[in-house]
TORBA-214029 format. One record per residue (C-alpha): y, z, x. Coordinates in steps of 0.5 Angstrom, whole numbers, plus 500, padded with zeros to 3 digits. Layout:
! TORBA-214029
YZX/...
***
This chain:
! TORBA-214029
479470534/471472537/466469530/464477529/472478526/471470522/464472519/467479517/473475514/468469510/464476508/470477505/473470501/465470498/468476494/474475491/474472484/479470479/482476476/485475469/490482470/492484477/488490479/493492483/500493481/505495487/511497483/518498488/521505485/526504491/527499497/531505500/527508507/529515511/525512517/525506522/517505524/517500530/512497525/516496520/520490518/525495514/530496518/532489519/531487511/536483508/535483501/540489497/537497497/536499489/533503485/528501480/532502474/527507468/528502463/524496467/519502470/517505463/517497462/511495467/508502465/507501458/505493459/499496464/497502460/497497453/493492457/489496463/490503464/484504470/489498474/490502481/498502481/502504487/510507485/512505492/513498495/517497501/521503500/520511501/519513494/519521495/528519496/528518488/527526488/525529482/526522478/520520482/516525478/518525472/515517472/508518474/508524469/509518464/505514467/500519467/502521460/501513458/494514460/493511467/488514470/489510477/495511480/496512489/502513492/504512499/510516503/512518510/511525510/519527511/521529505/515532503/517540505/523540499/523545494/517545489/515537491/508540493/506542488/509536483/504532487/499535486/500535479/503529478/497525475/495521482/488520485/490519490/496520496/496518503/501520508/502514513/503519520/500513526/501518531/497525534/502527539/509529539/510522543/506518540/509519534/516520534/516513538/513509533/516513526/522514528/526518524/520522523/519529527/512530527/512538528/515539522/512533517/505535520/506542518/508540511/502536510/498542512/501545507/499541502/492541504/492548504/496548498/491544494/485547496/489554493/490551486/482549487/484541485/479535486/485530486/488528489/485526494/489526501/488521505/492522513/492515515/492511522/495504523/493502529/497499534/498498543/502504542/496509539/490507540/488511544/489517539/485515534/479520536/484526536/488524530/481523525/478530528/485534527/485531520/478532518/478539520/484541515/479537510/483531509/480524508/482519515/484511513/484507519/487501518/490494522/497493523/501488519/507483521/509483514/508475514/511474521/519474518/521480522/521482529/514486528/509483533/502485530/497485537/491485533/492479529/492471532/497468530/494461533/488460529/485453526/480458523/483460516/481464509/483465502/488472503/485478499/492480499/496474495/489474490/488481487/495484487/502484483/507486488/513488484/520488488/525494485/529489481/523486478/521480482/513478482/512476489/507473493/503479496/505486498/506484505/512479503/518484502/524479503/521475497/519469499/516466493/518468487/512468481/517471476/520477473/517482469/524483466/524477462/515476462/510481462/505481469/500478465/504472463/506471470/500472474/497467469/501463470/506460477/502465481/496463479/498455480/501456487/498462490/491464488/488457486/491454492/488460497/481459494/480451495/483452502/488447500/493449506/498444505/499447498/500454500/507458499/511457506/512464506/504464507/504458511/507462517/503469515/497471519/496478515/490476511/487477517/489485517/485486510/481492510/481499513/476504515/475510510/471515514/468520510/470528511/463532511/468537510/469536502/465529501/467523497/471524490/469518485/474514485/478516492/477509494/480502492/478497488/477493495/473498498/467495502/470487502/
***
């Protein structure tokens, strides 16, 4: 790690503070997935696929509205949530209605050409919708998001730029995004100024292990670093699994540590509570040896960040950006 990437990182640990409520709550409406990325460690998951049950979503919701309503709350986990169909819809609709004002999904594009689907995103309540592609040429693509066509799910995001602009909606903001990796790095270029031209904003981000307990190697990241910083990730998000384990961060998707569960508490209760004692704390006075095992082995607090390019095209919406944005 050369001192540029370490100084970006120490910028970053300068930033964080104590929150008293998550500001970002990753909720697993589904475990499930239709697709097998090389970069993605789903396809090897050992935990039970399910879907989150109404009853401790509408929970979730109702505690986050009552208590912060503006929490940026991503519906989706380790999972493809448009699988959940018109069910998917009918939750953010309630939670739209519940009075959150934040809310972001994330999916892989497969699916997104059914029925009316198009349009429920639209006007589902989100502020924002990223479409995880990773690759501009047919090659390139289906190498990395397996399962995926990329003629017919780029043509399907087209659609929906194209759509959205005819419905002459500010939100929510389309956001095409890039992680980079050996196999598409050099189709960045390509990828930003194809999406740019069909006004969608462009997200650039690093690739994750997903706490190195898979077999995906992130190339980016050094795995052999003495040099260490508290993870943004492990000390701003409440990362919820599909049968309501708080875990340790967004990357751990087997569960590594386990806070609670919102069944039995609320995230408030959990957060400030073992979350708090055994990750948070411990992460921000840099006592290592203290830190969950699952963190001791993971190098993907170096991934945190991405770059955001604004289109020129249609500017930037407020709030089209994360809590994080600029760390």
């Amino acid at each position: 790690m050369d001192q540029a990437e370490k100084d970006r990182l120490l910028k970053i640990e300068t930033k964080l503070v104590n929150w008293d409520y998550p500001p970002q709550v990753i909720i697993e409406t589904t475990s499930y997935c239709n697709m097998k990325c090389i970069h993605c460690n789903h396809r090897i998951m050992k935990r039970p696929r399910q879907h989150m049950s109404d009853e401790l979503y509408k929970k979730i919701i109702d505690e986050i509205a009552d208590v912060k309503p503006d929490t940026e709350v991503w519906p989706t986990f380790y999972g493809e949530a448009l699988i959940l169909g018109e069910k998917l819809f009918e939750r953010l609709r309630y939670a739209r209605d519940r009075g959150l004002t934040n809310q972001v999904l994330n999916s892989n594009g497969r699916l997104l050409d059914r029925k009316d689907w198009i349009d429920q995103i639209l006007t589902s309540g989100l502020k924002r919708f990223l479409l995880s592609l990773d690759g501009f040429t047919t090659e390139t693509f289906e190498k990395i998001r397996v399962g995926g066509k990329r003629d017919r799910i780029y043509a399907a995001v087209e659609k929906l730029l194209k759509r959205k602009k005819e419905l002459g909606l500010d939100y929510p903001v389309i956001q095409c995004q890039f992680s980079v990796m050996k196999e598409n790095e050099h189709e960045v270029g390509r990828f930003r100024e194809y999406w740019e031209e069909r006004n969608a904003e462009v997200k650039v981000r690093n690739m994750l292990s997903w706490t190195n307990s898979g077999d995906v190697v992130a190339s980016n990241l050094d795995y052999n670093t003495d040099f260490r910083t508290a993870c943004a990730w492990a000390n701003s998000t409440a990362a919820i699994h599909a049968n309501g384990n708080l875990v340790t961060c967004a990357a751990d998707y087997e569960g590594g540590f386990i806070a609670g569960n919102v069944e039995d508490q609320t995230i408030g209760e959990i957060w400030n509570g073992p979350h708090y004692e055994k990750v948070r704390k411990v992460h921000r006075e840099h006592r290592w040896h203290e830190i969950p095992g699952i963190c001791k082995k993971c190098p993907d607090w170096q991934a945190v960040g991405a770059v955001y390019h604004e289109n020129k095209r249609v500017g930037v919406k407020e709030g089209a950006r994360p809590f994080w944005d600029g760390l």
